[in-house]
LOPA-878913 format. One record per residue: residue number from 1; residue in three letters; x, y, z of N, C-alpha, C, O, CB in turn. Coordinates in pm, 1 decimal, padded with zeros to 6 digits, m for minus. Glycine has a CB too. Example, Ala and Ser with C-alpha at 12.3 -4.5 7.8 and 13.67 -1.06 7.14 Angstrom:
BEGIN
    i   aa      n_c1      n_c2      n_c3     ca_c1     ca_c2     ca_c3      c_c1      c_c2      c_c3      o_c1      o_c2      o_c3     cb_c1     cb_c2     cb_c3
    1  ALA   01319.0  m00569.0   00780.0   01230.0  m00450.0   00780.0   01320.0  m00330.0   00780.0   01423.6  m00331.9   00846.5   01130.8  m00447.3   00904.6
    2  SER   01285.0  m00225.0   00708.0   01367.0  m00106.0   00714.0   01290.0   00003.0   00787.0   01340.9   00113.8   00803.9   01408.4  m00059.8   00572.5
//
This chain:
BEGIN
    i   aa      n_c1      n_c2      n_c3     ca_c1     ca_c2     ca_c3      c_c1      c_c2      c_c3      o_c1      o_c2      o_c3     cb_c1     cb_c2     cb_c3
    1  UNK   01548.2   06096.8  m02459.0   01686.5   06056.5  m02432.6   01731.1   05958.2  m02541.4   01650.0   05878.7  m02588.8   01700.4   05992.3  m02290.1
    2  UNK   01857.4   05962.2  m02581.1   01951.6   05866.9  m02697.8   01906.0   05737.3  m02673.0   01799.9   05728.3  m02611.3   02131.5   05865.5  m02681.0
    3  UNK   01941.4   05673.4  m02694.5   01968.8   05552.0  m02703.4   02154.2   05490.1  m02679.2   02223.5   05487.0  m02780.9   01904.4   05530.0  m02843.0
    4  UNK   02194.8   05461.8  m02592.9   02339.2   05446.5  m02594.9   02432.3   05331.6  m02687.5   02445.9   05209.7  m02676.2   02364.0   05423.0  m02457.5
    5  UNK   02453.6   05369.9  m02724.0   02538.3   05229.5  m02859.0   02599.0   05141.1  m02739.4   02624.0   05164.3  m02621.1   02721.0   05304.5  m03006.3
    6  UNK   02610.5   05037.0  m02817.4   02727.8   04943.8  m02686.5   02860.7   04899.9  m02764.3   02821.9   04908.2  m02880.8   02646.8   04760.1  m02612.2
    7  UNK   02958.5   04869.2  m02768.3   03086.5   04913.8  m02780.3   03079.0   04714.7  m02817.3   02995.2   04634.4  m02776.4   03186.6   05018.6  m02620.5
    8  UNK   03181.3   04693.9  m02892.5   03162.6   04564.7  m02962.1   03267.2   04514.7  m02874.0   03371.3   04569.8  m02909.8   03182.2   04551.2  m03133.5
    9  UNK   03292.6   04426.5  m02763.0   03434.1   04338.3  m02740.7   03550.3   04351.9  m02779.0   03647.8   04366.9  m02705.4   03433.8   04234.2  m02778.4
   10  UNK   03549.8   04344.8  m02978.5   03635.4   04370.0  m03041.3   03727.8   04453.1  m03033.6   03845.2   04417.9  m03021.8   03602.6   04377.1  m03109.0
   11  UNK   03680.3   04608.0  m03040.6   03737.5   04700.4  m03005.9   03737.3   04716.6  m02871.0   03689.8   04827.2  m02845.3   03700.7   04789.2  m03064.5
   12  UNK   03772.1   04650.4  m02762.0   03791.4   04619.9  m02630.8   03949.7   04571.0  m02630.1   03977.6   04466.3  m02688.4   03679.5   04507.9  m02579.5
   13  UNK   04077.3   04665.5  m02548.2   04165.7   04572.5  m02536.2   04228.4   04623.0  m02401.6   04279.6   04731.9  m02376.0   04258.5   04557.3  m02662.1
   14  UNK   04208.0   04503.5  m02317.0   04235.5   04554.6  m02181.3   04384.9   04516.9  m02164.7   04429.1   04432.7  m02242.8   04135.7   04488.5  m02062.7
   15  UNK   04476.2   04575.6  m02061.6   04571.7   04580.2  m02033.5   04602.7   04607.1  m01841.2   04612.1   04715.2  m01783.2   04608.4   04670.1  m02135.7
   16  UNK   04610.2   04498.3  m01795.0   04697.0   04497.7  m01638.4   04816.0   04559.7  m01607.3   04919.9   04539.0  m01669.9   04738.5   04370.9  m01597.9
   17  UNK   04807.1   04627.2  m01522.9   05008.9   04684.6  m01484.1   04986.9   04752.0  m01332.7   04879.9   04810.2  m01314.7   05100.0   04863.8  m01630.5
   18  UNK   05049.8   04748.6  m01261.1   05068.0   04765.4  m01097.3   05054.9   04906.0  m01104.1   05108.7   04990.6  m01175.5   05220.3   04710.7  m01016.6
   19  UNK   04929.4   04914.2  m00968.8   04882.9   05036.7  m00965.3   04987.3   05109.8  m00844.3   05085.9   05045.4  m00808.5   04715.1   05031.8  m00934.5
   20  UNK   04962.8   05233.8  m00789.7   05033.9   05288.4  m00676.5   04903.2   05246.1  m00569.2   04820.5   05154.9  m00569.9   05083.0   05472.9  m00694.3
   21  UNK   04932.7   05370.5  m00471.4   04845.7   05360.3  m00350.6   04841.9   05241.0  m00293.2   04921.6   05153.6  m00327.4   04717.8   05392.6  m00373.3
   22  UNK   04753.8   05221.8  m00202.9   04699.9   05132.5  m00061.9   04719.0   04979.6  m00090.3   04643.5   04947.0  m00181.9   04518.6   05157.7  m00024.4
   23  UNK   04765.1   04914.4  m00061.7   04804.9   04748.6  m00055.4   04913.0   04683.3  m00018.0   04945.7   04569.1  m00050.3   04802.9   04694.3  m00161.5
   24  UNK   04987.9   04784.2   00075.1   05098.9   04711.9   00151.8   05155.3   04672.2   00056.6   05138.0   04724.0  m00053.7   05073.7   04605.6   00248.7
   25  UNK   05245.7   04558.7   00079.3   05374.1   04456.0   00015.2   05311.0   04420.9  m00136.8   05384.0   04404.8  m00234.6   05403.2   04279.2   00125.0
   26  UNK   05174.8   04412.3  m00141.6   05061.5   04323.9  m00194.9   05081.4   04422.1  m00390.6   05075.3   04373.0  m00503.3   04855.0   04356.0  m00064.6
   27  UNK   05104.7   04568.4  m00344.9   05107.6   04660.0  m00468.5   05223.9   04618.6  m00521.1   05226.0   04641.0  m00642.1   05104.2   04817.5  m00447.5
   28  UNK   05316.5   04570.3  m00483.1   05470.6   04552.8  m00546.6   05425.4   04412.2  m00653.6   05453.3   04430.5  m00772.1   05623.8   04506.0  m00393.9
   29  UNK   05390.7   04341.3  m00635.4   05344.0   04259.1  m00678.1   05261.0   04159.2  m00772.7   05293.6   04067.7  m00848.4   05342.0   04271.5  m00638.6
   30  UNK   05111.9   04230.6  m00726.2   04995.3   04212.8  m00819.1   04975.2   04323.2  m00935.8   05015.4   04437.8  m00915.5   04868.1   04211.3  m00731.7
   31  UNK   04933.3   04299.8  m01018.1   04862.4   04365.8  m01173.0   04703.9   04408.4  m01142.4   04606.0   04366.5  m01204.1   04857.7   04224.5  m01320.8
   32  UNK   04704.2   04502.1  m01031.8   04550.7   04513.4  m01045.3   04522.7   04664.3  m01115.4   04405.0   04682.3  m01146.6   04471.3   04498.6  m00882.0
   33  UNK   04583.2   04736.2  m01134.0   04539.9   04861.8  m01221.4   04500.5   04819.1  m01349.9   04584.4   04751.4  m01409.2   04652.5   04968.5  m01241.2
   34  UNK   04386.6   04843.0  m01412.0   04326.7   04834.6  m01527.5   04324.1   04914.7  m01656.7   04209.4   04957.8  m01667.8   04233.7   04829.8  m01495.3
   35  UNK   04411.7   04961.0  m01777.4   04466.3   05056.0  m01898.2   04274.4   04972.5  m01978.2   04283.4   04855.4  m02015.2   04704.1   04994.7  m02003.1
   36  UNK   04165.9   05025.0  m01989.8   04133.9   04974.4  m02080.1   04155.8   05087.8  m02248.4   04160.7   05210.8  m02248.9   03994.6   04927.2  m02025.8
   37  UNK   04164.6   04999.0  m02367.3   04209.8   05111.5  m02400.8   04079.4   05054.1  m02576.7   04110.2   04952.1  m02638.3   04432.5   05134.6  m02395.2
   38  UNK   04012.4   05098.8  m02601.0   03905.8   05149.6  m02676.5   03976.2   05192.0  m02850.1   04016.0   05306.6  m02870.8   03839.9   05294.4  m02578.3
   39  UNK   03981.7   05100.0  m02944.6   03997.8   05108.4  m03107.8   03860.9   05169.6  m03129.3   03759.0   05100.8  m03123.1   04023.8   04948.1  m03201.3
   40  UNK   03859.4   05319.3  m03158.5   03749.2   05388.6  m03202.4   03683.0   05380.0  m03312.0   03569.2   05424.2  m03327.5   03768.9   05486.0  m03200.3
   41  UNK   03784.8   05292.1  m03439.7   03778.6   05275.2  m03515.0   03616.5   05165.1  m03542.2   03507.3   05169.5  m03598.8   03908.3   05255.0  m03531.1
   42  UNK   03717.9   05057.4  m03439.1   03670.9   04901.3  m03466.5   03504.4   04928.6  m03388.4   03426.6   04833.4  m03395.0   03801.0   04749.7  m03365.3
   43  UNK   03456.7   05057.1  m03317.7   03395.9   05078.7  m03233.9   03220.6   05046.1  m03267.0   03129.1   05013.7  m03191.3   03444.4   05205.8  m03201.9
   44  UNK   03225.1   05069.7  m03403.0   03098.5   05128.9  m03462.5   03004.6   05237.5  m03426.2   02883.7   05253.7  m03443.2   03027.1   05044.5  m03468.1
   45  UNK   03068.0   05284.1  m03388.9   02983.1   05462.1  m03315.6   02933.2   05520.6  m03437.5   03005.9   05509.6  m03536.3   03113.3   05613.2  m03230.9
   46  UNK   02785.1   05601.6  m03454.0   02729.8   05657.4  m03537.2   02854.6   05825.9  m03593.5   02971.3   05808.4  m03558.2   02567.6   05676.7  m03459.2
   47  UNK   02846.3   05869.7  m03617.4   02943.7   05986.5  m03677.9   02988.3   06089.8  m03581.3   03098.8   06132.9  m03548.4   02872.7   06067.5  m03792.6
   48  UNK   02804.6   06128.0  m03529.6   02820.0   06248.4  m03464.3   02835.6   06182.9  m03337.9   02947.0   06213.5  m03295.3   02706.8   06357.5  m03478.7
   49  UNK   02774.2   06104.9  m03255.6   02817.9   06031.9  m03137.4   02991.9   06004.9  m03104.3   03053.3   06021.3  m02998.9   02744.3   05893.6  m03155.4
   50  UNK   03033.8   05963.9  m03221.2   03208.7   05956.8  m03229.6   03299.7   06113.3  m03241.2   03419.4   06135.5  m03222.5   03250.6   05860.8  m03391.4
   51  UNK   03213.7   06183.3  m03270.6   03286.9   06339.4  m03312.6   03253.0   06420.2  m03150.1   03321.1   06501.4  m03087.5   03179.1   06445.5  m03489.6
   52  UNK   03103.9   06350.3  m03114.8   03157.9   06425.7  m02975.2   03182.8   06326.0  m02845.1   03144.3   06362.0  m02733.9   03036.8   06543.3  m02924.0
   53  UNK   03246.6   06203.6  m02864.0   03365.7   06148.8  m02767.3   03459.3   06181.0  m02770.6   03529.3   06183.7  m02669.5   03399.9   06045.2  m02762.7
   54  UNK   03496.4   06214.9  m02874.8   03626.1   06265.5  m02925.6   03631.3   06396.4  m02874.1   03731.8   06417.5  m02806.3   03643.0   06263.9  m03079.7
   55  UNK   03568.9   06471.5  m02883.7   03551.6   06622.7  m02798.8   03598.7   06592.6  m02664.2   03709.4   06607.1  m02612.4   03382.7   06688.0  m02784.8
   56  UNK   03442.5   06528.7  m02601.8   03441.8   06498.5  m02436.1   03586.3   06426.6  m02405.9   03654.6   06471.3  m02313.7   03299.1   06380.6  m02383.9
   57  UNK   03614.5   06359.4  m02452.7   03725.8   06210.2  m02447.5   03852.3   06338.9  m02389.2   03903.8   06354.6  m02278.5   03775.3   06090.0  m02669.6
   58  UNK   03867.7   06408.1  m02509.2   04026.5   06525.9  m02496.8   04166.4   06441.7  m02505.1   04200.1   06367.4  m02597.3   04040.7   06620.5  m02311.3
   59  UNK   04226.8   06466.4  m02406.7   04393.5   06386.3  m02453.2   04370.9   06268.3  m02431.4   04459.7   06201.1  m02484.0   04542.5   06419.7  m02366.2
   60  UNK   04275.8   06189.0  m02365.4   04244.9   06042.4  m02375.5   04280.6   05979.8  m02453.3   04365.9   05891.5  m02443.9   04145.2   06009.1  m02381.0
   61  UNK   04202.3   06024.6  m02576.7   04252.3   06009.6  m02706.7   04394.0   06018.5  m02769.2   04441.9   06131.8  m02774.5   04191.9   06085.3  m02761.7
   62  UNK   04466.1   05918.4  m02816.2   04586.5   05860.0  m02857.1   04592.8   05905.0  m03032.8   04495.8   05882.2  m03105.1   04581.0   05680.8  m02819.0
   63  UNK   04715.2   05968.0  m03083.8   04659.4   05998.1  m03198.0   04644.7   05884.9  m03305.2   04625.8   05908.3  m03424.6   04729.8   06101.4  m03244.2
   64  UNK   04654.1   05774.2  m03257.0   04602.3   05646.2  m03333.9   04470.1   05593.0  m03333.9   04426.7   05495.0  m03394.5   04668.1   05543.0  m03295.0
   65  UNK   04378.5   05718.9  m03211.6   04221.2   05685.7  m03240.0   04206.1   05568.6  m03091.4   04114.3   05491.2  m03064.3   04188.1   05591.4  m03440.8
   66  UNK   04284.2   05585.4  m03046.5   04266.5   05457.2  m02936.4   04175.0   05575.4  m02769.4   04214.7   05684.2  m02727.6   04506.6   05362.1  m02883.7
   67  UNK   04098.5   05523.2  m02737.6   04050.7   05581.1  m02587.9   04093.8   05512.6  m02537.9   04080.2   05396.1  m02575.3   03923.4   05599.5  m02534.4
   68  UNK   04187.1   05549.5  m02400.8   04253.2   05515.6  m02276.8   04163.9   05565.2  m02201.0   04115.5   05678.4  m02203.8   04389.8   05563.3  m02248.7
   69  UNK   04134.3   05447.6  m02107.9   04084.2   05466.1  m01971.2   04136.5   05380.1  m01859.4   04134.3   05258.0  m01843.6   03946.8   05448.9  m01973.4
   70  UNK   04186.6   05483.1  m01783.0   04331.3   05407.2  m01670.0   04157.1   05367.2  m01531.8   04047.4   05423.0  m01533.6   04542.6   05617.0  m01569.8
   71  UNK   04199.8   05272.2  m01451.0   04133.0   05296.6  m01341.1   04258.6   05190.1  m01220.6   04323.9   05089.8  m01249.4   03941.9   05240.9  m01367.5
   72  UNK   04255.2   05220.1  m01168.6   04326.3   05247.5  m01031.0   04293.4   05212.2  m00917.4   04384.2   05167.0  m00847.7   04338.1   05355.7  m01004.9
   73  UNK   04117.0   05221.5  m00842.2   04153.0   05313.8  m00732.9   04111.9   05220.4  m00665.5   04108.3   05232.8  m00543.1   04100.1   05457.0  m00709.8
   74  UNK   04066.1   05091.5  m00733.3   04085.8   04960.7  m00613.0   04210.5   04905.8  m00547.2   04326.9   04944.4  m00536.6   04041.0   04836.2  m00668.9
   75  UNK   04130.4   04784.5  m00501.2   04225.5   04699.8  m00472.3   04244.9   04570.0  m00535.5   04344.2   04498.7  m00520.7   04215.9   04683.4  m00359.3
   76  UNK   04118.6   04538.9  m00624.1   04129.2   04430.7  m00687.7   04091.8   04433.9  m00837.5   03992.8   04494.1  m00879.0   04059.8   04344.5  m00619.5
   77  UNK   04182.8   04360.9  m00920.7   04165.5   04397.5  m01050.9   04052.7   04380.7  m01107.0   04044.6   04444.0  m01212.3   04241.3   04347.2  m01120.4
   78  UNK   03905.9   04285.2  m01064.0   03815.7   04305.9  m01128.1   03730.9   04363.5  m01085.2   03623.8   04332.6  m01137.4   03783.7   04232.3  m01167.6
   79  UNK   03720.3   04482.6  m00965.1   03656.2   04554.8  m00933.5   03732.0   04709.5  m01007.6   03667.4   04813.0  m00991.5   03638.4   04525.9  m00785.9
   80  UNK   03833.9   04715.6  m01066.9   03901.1   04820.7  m01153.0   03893.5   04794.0  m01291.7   03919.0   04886.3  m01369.0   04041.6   04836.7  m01121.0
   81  UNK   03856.3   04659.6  m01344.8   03796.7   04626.9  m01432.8   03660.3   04658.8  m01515.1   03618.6   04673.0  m01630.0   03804.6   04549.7  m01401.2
   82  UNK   03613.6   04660.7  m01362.0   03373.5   04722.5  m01360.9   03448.9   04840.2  m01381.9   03426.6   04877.1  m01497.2   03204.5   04722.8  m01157.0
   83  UNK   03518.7   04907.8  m01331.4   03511.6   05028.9  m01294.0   03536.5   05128.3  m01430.6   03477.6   05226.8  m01475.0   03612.1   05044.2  m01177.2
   84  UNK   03663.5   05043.9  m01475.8   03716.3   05111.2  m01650.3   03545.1   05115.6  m01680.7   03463.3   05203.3  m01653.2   03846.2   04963.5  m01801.3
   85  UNK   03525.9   04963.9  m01759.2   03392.6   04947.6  m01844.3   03281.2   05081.5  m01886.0   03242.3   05138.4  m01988.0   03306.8   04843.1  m01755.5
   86  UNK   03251.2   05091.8  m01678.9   03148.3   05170.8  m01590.3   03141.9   05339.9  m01669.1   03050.0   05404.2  m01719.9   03217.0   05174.9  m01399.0
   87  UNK   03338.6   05376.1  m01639.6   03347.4   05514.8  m01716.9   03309.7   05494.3  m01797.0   03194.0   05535.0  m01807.8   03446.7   05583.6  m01747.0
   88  UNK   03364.7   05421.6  m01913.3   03361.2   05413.1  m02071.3   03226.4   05427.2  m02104.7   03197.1   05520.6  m02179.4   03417.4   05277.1  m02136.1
   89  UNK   03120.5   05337.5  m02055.5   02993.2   05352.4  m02084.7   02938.2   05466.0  m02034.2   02857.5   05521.6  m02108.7   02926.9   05252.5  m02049.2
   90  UNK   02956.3   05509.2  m01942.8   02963.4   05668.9  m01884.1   02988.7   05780.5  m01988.6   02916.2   05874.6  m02020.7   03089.3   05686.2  m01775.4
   91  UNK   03084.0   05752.3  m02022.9   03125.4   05878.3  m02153.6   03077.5   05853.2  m02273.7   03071.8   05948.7  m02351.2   03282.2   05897.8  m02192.0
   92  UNK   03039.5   05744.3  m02311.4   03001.8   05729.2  m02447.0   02801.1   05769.0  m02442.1   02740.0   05829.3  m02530.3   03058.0   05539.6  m02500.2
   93  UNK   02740.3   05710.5  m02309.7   02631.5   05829.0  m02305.5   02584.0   05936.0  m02277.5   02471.6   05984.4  m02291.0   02578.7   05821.8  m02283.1
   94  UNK   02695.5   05978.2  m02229.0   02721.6   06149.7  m02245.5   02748.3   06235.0  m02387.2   02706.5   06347.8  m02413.2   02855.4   06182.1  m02164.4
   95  UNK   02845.5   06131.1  m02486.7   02816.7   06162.1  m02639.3   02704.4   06126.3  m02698.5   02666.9   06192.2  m02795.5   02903.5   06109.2  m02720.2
   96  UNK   02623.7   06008.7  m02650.1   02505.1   06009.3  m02731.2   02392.5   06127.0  m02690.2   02298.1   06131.1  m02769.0   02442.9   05864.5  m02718.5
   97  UNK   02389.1   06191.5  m02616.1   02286.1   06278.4  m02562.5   02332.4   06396.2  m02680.2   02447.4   06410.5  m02721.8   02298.9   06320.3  m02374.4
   98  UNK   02202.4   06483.2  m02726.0   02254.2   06583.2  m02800.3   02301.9   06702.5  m02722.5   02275.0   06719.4  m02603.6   02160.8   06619.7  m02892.9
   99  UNK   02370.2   06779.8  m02791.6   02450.1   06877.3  m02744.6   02336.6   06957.1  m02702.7   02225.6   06941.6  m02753.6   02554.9   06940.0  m02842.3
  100  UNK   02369.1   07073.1  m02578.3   02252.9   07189.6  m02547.2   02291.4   07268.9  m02595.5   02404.6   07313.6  m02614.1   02213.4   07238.5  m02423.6
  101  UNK   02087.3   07324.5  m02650.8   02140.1   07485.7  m02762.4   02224.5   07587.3  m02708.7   02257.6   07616.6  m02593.8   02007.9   07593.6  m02806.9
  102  UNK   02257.6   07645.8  m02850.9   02382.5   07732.4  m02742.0   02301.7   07858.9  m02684.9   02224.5   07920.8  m02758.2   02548.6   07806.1  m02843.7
  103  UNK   02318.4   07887.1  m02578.8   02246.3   08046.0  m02475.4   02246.0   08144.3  m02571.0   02340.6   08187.8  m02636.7   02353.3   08123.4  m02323.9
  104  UNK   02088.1   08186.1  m02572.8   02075.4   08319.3  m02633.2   02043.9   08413.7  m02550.4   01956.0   08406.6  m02464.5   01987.6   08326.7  m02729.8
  105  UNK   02131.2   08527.7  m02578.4   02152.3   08655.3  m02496.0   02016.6   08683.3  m02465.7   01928.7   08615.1  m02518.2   02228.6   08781.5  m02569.8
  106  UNK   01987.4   08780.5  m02383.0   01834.2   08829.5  m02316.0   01903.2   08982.6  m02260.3   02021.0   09009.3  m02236.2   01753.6   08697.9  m02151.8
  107  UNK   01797.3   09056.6  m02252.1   01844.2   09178.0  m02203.4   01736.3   09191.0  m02101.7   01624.4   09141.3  m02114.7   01861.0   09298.3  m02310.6
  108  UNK   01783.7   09273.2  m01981.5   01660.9   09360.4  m01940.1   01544.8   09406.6  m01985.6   01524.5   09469.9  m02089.2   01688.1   09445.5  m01918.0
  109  UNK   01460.5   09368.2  m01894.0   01332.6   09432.5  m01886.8   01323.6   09601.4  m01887.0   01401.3   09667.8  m01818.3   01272.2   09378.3  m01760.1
  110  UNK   01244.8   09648.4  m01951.6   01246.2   09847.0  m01888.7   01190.4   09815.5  m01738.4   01290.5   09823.8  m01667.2   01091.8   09998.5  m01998.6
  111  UNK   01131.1   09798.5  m01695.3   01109.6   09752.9  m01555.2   01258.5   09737.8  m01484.0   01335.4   09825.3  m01444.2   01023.6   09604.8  m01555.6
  112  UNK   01268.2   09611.8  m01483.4   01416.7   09588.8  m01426.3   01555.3   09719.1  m01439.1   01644.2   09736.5  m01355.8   01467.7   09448.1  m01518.2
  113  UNK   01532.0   09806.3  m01588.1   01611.3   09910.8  m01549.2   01557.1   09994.1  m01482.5   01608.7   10015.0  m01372.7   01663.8   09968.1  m01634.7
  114  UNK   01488.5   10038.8  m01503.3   01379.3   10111.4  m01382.8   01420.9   10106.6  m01243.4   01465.1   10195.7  m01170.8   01232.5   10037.3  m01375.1
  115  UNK   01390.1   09946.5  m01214.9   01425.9   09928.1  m01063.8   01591.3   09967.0  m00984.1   01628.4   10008.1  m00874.2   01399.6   09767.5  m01046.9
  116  UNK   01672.4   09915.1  m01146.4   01834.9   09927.3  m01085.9   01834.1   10063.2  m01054.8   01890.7   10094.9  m00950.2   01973.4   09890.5  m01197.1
  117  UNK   01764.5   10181.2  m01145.7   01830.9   10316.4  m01158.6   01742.6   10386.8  m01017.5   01777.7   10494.9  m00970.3   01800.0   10403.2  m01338.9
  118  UNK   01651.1   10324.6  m00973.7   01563.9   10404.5  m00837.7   01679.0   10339.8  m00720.1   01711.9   10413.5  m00627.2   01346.0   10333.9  m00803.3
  119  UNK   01722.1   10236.2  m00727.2   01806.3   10153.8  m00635.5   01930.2   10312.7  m00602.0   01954.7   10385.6  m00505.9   01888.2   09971.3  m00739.0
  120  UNK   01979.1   10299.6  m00752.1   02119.2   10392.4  m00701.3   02069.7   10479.4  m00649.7   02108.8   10501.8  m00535.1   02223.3   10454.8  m00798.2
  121  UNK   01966.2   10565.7  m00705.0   01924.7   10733.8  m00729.1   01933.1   10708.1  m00573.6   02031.6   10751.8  m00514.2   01747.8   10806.8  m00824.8
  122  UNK   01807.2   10620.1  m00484.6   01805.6   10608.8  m00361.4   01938.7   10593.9  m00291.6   01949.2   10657.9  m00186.9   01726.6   10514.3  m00338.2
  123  UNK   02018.7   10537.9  m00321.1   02115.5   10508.4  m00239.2   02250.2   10695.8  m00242.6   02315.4   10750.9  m00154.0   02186.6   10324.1  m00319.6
  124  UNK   02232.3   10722.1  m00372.0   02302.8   10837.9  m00360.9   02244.0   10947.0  m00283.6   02304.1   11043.1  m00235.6   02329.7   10880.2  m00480.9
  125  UNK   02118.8   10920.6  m00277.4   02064.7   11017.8  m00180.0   02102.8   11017.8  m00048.9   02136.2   11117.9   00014.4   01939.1   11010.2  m00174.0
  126  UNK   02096.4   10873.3   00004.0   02164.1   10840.3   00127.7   02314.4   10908.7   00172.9   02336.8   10980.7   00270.3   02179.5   10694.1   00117.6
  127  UNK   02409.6   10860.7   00067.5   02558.7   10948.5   00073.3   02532.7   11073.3   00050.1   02587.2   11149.1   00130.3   02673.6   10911.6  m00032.6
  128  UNK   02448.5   11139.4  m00056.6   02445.3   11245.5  m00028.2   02414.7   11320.6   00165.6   02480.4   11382.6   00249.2   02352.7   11266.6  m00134.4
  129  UNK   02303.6   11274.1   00154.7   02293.8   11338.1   00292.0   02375.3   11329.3   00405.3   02375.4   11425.1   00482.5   02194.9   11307.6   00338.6
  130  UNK   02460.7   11208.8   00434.5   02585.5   11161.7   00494.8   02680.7   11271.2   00503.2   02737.0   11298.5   00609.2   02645.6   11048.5   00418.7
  131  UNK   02708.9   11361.4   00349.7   02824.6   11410.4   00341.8   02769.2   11556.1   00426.3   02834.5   11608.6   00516.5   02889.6   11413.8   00177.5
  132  UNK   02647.0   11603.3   00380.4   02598.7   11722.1   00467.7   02614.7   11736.5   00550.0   02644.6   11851.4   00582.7   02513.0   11750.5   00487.9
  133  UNK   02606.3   11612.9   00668.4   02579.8   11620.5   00815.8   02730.7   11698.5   00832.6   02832.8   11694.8   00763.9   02549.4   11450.5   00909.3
  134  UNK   02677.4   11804.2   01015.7   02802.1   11841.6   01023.2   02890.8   11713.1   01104.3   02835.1   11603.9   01093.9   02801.6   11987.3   01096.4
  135  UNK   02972.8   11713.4   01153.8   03045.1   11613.4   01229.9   03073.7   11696.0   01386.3   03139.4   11799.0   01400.6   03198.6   11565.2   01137.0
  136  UNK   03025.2   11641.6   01461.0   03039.2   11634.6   01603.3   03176.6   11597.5   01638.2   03237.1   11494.8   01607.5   02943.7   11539.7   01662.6
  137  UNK   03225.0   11721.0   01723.5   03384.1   11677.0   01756.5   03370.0   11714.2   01902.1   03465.3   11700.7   01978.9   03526.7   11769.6   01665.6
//
């Protein structure tokens, strides 16, 4: 397994703004939704680790190179705070892991065709004989 880079402060710039959902009177009010938003630049990510956040990441990505990560789904801003961080480090060791090889085709066994073609032969035998019977009226 990788090793996960850790993301410098620097390129850390968090941003508060009023979330929706659950908090009564309390949502009109408080700044607990958390925008953290990630300078990819300032990041120091190795090449290929940054080429596939940028993959995984998708419209996240701002075309100024910035990762947005909204979190929401508390109630209190520094538990939506862990929570941004939590993804971010989440996705960035999902880019450090290497990619899986891509699937190479496999075919049947002669066996395995074997087995499919006795399967039908048997089963047409079945309809066959079905259609013979006379019908009882």
């Amino acid at each position: 397994m990788a090793t996960v880079p850790v993301i410098p402060e620097a390129a850390l710039e968090e941003q508060f703004l009023r979330a929706s959902g659950p908090g009564g009177q309390n949502v009109n009010k408080v700044e607990t939704a958390v925008q953290l938003r990630v300078h990819l630049a300032r990041a120091g990510l190795p090449d290929r680790v940054l080429a596939r956040l940028l993959q995984l990441a998708g419209r996240r990505v701002t075309g100024e190179g910035v990762l947005v990560i909204e979190a929401s789904r508390h109630r209190s801003q520094d538990r939506n705070r862990t929570e941004a961080r939590e993804r971010l480090q989440e996705l960035v060791a999902r880019a450090a892991e290497p990619p899986p090889p891509p699937r190479r085709p496999t075919r049947p066994t002669r066996a395995a065709k074997e087995r499919r073609l006795e399967g039908k032969a048997r089963r047409s035998g079945v309809k066959k004989l079905r259609a013979e019977k006379p019908r009882a009226e």
